[in-house]
C-alpha positions in Angstrom: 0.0 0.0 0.0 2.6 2.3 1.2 4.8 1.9 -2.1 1.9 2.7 -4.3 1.0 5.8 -2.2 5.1 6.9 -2.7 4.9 5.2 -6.2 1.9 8.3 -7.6 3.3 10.8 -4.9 5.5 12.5 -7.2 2.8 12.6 -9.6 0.5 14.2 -7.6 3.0 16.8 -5.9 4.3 18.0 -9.3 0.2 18.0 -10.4 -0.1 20.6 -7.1 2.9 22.5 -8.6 1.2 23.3 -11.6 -1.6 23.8 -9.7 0.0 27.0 -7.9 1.8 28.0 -10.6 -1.5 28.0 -12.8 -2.3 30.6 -9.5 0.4 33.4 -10.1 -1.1 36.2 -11.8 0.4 37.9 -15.0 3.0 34.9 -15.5 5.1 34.6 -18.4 4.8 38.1 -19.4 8.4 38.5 -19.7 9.0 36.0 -22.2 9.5 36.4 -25.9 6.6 35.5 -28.0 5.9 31.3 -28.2 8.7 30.8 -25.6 5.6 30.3 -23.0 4.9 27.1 -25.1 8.5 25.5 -24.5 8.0 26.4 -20.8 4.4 24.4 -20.8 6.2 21.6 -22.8 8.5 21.5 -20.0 6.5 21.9 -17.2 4.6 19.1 -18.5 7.0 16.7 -19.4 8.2 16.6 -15.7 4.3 15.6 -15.0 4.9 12.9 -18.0 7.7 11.5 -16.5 6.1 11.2 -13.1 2.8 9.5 -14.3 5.3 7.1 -16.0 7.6 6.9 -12.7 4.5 5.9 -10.3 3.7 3.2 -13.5 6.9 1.7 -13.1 7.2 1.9 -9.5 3.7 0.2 -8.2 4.2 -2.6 -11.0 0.4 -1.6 -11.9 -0.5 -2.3 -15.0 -1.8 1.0 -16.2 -2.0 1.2 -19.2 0.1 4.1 -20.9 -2.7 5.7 -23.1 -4.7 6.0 -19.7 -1.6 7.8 -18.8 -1.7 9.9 -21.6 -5.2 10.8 -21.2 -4.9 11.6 -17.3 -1.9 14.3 -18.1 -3.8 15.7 -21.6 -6.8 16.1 -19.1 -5.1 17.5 -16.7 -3.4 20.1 -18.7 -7.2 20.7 -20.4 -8.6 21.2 -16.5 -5.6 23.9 -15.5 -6.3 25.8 -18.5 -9.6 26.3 -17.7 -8.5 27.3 -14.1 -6.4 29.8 -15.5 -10.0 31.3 -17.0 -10.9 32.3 -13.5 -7.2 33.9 -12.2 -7.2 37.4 -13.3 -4.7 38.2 -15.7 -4.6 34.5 -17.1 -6.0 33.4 -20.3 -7.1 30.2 -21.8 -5.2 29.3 -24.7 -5.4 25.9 -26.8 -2.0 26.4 -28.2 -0.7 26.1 -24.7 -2.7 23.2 -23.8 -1.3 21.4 -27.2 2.1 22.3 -25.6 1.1 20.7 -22.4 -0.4 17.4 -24.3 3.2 17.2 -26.2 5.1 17.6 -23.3 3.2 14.8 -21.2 3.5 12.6 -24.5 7.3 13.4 -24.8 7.8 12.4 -21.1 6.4 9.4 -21.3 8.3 8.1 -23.9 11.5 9.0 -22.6 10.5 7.1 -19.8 9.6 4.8 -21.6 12.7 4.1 -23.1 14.9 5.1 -20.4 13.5 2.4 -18.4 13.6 -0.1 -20.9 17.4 0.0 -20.9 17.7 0.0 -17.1 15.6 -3.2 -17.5 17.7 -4.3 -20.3 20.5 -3.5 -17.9 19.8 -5.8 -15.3 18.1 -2.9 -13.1 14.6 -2.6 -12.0 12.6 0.7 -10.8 10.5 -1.4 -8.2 13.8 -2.2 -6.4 14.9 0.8 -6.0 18.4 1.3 -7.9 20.0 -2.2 -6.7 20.7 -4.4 -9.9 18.4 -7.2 -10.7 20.6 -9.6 -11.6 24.4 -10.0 -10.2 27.3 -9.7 -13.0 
């Protein structure tokens, strides 16, 4: 129980994160036009990542597009609570940015954890080999 509570928790901090950030008034107002979309992508591909990390680490067997679909919803949901935070504005182009970005950060996940697998290494253990050499 307890590993699948620590398994989502980064998940669900980094979702709180946006959250607040989402908060801040007049954000991003200092960057060059379109940059704001690289900084969704990014911000969203840490919450990609951390879907995939609490995947890997409860051994649940979600299934990835359900991933997908929790972070593209997610990003749909803070853009509409940016429609009621004066000085924020809903924007589809950023929420395409935020859909990318979870996408991209589950793939690299993805991937990177299929060579620590292939590797001998396992994310439910922790960072201890699977296999002795």
């Amino acid at each position: 129980m307890m590993g699948r509570v620590f398994g989502w928790g980064p998940a669900a901090l980094w979702a709180a994160v946006l959250f607040l950030l989402s908060e801040l008034q007049g954000l991003g107002g200092f960057l060059p036009s379109g940059a704001d979309k690289f900084v969704h992508g990014g911000l969203y591909l840490i919450l990609g990542l951390s879907l995939a990390w609490g995947k890997g680490r409860t051994g649940l067997g979600v299934p990835g597009v359900l991933l997908l679909l929790i972070g593209v919803g997610y990003g749909a949901l803070d853009e509409w609570h940016q429609s009621f935070v004066p000085g924020r504005t809903v924007s589809m182009g950023d929420w395409v940015a935020d859909s990318a970005g979870v996408m991209l950060g589950l793939v690299l996940f993805s991937r990177f954890s299929r060579r620590l697998h292939e590797n001998g290494w396992s994310l439910n253990e922790g960072t201890t080999p699977t296999s002795s050499r």
